[in-house]
KOLNUNU-399372 format. One line per 2 residues: number of its first residue (from 1); their letters; for each residue z, y, x of N, C-alpha, C. Coordinates in nm, 4 decimals, padded with zeros to 6 digits. Each point is the difference from the previous one (the first is absolute). Layout:
! residues N
NUM = A = Z/Y/X/Z/Y/X/Z/Y/X  ...
END
This chain:
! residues 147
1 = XX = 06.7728/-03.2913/08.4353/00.1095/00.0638/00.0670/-00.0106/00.1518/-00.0139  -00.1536/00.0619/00.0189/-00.0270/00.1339/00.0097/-00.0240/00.0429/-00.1257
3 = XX = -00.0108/-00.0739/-00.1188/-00.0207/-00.0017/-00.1347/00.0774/00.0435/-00.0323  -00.0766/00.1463/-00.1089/00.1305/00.1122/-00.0749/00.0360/-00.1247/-00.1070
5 = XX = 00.1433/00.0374/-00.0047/00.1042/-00.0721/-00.1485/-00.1153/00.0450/-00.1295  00.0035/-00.0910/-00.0678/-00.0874/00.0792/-00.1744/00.0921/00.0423/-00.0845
7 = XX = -00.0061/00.1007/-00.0454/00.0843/00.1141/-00.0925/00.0635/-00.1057/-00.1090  00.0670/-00.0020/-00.0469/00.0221/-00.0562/-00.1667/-00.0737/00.0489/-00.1031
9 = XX = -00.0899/-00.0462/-00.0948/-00.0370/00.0781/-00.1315/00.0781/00.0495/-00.0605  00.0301/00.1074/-00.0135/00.0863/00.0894/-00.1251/-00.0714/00.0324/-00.1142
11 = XX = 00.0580/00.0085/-00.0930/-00.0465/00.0024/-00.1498/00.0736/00.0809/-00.0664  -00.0319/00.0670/-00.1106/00.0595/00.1085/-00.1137/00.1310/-00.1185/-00.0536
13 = XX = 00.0634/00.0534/-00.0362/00.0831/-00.0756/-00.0805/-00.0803/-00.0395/-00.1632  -00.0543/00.1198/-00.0523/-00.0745/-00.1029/-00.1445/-00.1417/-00.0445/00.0160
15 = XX = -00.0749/-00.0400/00.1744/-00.0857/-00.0610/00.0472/-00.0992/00.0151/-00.1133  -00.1076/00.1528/00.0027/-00.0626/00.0356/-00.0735/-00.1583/-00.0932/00.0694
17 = XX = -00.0633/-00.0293/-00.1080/-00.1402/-00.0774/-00.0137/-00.0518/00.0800/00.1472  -00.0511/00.0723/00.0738/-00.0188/-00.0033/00.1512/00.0586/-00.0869/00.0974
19 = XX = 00.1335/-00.0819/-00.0388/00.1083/-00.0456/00.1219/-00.0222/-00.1488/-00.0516  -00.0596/-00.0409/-00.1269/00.0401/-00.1501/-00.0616/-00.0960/-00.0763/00.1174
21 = XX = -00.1514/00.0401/00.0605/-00.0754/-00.0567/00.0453/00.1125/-00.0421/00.1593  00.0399/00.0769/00.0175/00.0972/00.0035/00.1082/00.0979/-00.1687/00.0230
23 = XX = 00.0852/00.0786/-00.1268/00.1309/-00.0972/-00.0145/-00.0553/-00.1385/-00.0541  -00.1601/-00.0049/-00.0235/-00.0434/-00.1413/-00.0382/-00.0262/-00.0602/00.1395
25 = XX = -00.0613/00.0634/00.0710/-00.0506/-00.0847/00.1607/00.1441/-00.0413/00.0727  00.0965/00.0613/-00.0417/00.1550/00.0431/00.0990/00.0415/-00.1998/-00.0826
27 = XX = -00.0078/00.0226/-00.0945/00.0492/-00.1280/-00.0576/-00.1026/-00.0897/00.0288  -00.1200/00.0224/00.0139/-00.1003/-00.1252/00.0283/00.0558/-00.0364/00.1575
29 = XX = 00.0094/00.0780/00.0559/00.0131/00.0192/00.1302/00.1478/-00.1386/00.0208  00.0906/00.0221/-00.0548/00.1463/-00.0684/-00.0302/-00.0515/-00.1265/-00.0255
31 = XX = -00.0583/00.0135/-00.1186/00.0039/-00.1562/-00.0537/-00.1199/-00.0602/00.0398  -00.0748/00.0489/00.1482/-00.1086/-00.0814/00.0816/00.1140/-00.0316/00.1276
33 = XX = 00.0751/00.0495/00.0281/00.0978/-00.0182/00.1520/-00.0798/00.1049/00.0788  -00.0586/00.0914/00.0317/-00.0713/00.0687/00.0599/00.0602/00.0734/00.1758
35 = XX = -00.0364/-00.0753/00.0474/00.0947/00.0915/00.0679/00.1146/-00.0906/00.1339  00.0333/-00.1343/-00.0897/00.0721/-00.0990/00.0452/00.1179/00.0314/-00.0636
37 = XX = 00.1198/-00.1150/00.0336/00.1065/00.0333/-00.1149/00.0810/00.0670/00.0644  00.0285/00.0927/00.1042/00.0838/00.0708/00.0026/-00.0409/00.1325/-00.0420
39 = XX = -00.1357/00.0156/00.0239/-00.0730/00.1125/-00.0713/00.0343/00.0387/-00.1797  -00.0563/-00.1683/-00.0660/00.0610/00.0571/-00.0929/00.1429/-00.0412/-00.0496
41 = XX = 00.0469/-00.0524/00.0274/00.1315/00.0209/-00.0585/00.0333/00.1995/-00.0265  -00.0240/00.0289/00.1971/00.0142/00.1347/-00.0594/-00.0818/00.0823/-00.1372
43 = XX = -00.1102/-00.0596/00.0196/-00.0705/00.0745/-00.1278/00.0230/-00.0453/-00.1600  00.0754/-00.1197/00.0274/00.0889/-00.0219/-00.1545/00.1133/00.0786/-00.0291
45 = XX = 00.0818/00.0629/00.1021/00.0932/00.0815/00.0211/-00.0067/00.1214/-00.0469  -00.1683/00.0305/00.0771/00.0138/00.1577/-00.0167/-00.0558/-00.0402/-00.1394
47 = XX = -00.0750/-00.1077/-00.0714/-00.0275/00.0177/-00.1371/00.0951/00.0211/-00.1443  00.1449/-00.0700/00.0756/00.0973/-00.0146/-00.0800/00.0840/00.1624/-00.0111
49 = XX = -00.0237/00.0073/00.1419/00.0476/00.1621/00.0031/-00.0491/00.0952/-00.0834  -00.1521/00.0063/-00.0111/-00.0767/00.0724/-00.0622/00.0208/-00.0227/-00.1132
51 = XX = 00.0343/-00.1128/-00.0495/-00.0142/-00.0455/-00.1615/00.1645/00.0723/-00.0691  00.0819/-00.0045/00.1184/00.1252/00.0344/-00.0446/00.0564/00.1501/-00.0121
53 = XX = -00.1305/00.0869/00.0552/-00.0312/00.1655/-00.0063/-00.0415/00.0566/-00.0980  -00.1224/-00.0983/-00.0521/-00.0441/00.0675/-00.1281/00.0451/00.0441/-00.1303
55 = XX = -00.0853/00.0545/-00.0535/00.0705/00.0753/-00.1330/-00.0226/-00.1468/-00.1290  00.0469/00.0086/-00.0816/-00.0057/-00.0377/-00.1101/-00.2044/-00.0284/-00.0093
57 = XX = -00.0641/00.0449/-00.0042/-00.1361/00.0395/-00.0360/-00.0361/-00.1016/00.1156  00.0410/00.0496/00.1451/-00.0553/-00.0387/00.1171/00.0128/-00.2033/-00.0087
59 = XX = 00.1406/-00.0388/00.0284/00.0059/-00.1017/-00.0495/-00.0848/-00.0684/-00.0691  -00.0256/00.0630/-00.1676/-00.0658/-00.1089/-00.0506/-00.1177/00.0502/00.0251
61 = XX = -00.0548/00.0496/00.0859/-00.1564/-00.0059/00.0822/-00.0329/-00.1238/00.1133  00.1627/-00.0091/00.0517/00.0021/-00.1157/00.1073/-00.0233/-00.1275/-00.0973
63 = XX = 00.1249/-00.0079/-00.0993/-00.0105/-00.1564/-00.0519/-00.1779/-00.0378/-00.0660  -00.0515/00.1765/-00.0397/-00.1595/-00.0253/-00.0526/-00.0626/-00.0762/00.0795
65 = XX = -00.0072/00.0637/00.1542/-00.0536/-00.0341/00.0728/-00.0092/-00.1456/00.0265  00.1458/-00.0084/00.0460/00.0320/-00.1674/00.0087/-00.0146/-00.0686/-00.0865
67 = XX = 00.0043/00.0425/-00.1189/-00.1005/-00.1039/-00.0966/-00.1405/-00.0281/-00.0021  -00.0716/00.0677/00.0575/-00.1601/-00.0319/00.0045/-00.0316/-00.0238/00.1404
69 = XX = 00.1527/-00.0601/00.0469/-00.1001/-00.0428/00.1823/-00.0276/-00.1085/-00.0097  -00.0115/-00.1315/-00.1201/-00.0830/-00.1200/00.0309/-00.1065/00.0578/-00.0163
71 = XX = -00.0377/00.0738/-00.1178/-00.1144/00.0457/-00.0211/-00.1120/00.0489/00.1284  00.0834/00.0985/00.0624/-00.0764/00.0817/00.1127/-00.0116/-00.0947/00.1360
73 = XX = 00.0901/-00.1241/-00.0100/-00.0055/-00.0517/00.1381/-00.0652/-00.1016/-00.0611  -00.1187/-00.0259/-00.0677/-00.0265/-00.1175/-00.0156/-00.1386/-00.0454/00.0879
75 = XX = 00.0244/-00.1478/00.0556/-00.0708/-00.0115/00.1307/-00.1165/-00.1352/-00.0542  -00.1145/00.0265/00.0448/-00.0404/-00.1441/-00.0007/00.0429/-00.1310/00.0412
77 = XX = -00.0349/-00.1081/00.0307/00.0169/-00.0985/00.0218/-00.0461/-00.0605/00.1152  -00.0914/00.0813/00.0468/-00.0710/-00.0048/00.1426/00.0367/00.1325/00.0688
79 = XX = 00.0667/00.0777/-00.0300/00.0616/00.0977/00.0584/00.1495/-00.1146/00.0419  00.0663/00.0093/-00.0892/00.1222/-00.1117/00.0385/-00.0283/-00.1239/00.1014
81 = XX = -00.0917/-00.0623/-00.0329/-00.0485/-00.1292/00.0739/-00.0020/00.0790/00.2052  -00.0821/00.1189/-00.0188/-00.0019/00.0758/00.1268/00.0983/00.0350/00.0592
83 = XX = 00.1151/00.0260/-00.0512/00.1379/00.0450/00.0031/00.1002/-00.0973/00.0814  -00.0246/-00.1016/-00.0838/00.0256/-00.1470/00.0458/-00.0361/-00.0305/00.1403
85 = XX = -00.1282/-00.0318/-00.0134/-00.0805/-00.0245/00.1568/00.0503/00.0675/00.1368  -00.0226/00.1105/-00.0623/00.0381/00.1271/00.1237/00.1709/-00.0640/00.0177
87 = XX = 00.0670/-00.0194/-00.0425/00.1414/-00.0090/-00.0255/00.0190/-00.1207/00.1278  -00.0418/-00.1440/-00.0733/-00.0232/-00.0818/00.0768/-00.0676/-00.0287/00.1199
89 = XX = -00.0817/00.1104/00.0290/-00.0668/00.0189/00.1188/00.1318/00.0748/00.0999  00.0466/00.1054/-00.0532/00.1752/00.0276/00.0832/00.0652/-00.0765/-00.0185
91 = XX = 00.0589/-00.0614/-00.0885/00.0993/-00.1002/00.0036/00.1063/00.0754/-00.0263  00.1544/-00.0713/-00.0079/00.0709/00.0885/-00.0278/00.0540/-00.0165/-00.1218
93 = XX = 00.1336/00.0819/-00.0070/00.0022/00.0407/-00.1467/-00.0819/00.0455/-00.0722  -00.0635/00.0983/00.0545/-00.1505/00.0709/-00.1119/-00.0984/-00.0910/-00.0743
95 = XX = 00.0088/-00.1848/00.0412/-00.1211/-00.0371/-00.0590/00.1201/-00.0263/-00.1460  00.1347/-00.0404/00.0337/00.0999/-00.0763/-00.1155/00.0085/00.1330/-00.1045
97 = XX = -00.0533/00.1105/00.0722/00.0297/00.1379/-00.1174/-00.1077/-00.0566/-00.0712  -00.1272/00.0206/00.0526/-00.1202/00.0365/-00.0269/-00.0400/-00.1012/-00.1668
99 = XX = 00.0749/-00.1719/00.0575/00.0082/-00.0820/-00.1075/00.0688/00.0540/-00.0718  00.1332/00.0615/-00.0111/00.1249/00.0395/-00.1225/-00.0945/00.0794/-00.0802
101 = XX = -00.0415/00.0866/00.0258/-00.0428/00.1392/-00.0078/-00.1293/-00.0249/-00.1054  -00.0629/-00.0975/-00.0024/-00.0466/-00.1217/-00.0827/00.0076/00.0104/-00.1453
103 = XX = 00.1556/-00.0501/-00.0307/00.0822/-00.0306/-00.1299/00.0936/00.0961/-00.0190  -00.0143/00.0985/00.0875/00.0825/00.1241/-00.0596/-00.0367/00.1117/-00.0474
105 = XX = -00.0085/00.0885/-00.0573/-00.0367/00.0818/-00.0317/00.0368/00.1556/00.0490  -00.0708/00.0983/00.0615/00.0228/00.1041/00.0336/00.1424/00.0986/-00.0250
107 = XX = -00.0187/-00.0090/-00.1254/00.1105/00.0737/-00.0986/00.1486/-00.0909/00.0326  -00.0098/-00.1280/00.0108/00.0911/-00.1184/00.0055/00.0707/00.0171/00.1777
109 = XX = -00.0881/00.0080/00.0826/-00.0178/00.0965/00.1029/00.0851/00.0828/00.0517  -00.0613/00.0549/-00.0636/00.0934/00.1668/00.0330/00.1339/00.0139/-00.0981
111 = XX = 00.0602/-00.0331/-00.1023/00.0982/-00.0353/-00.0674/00.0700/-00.0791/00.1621  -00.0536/-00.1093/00.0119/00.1058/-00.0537/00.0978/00.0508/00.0567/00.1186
113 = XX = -00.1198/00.0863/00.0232/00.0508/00.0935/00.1176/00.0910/00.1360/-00.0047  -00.0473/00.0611/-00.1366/00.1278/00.1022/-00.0660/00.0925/-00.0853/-00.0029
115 = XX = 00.0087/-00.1248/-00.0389/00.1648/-00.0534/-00.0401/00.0850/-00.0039/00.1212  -00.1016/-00.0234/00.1296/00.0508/-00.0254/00.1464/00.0770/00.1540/00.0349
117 = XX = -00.0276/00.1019/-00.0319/00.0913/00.1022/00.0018/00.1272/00.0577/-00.0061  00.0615/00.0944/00.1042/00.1290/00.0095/-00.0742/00.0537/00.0360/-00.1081
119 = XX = -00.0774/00.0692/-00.0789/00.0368/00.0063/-00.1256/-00.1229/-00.1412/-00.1120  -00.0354/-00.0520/00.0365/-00.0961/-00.0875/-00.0615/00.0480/-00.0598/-00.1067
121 = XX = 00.0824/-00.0392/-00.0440/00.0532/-00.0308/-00.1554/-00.0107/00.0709/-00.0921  00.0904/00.0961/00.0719/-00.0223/00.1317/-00.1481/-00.1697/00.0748/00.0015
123 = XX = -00.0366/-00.0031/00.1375/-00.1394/00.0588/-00.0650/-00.0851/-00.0918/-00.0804  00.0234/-00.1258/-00.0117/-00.0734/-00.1079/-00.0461/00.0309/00.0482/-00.1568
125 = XX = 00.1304/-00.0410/-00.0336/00.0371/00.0625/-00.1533/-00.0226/00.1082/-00.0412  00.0113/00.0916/00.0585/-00.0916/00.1379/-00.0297/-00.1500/-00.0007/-00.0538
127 = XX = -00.0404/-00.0941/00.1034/-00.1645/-00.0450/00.0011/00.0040/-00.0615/-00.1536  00.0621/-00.1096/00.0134/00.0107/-00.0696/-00.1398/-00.0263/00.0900/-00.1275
129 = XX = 00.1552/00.0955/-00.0385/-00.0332/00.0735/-00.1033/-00.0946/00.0350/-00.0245  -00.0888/00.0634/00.1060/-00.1223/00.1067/-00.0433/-00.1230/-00.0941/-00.0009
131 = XX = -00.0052/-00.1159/-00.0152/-00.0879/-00.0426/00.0388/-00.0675/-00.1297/-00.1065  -00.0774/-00.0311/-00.0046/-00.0995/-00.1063/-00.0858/00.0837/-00.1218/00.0032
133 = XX = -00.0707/-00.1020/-00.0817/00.1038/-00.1418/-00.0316/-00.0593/-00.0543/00.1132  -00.1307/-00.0102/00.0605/-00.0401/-00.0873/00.1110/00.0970/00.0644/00.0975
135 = XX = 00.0052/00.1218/00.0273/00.0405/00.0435/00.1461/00.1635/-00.0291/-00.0247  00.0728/-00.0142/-00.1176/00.1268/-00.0323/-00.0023/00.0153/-00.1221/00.0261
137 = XX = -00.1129/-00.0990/-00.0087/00.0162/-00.1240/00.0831/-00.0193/-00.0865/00.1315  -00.0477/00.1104/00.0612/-00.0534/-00.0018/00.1217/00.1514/00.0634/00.1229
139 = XX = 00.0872/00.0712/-00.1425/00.1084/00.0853/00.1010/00.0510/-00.1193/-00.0303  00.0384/-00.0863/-00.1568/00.1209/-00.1335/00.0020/-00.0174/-00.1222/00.1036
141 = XX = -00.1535/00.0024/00.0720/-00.0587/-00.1113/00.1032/00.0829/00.0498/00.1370  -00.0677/00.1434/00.0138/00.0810/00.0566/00.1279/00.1472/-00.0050/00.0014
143 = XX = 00.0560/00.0707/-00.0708/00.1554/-00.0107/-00.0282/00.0331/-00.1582/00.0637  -00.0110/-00.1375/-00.0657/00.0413/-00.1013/-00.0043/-00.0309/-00.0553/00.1330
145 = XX = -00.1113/00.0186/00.0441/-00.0646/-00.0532/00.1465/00.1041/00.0855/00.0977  00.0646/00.1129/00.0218/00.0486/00.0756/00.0462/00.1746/-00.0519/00.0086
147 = X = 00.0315/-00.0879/-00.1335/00.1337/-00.0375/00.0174/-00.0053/-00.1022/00.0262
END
């Protein structure tokens, strides 16, 4: 209740190599639910926002980024198994995430949660252009799950 609000991360528009360590946790952060989902929804928002500020340069620093978050979020198997437990020990929706969260992939993730945006289509296709053949299929999964 007495808890200051937390600032938004702001970023350069061409998100120079000091800010990438940043805008990588901001997206880990998204595509873990961090927060609960009204938390992030907003923080898919302000991600879509951010993504829709940048420069030419900045952008394809984001789609970089978002291309190497299976990479960076990659978890053991007894890390997951723990995830689980704890989940089912609350009960809840959090244990039915905890299983999804499973067979999905980070990047797969956060695509679905940019798509949940008000502008989330077009930033998805945006994403697309600039982006690798895996991560262009991960936006055609999101896209379709979304309609």
């Amino acid at each position: 209740m007495f808890q200051k609000k937390s600032q938004p991360v702001s970023f350069s528009p061409d998100i120079p190599p000091e800010e990438r360590p940043l805008l990588l946790a901001e997206l880990t952060a998204c595509a873990n639910r961090r927060g609960g989902s009204l938390k992030n929804a907003r923080r898919a928002q302000a991600l879509a926002d951010l993504f829709r500020g940048l420069s030419p340069t900045g952008k394809k620093v984001f789609v970089d980024t978002l291309g190497t978050l299976n990479d960076a979020a990659s978890r053991t198997s007894g890390e997951q198994y723990s995830e689980i437990e704890e989940a089912e020990f609350f009960g809840g929706s959090e244990s039915k995430l905890a299983l999804l969260d499973m067979f999905e992939t980070p990047r797969r993730r956060i695509l679905h949660h940019l798509g949940g945006t008000s502008s989330g289509l077009k930033i998805l296709s945006e994403i697309s252009t600039l982006s690798e053949v895996d991560v262009q299929k991960d936006i055609d999964e999101a896209k379709d799950a979304s309609s």
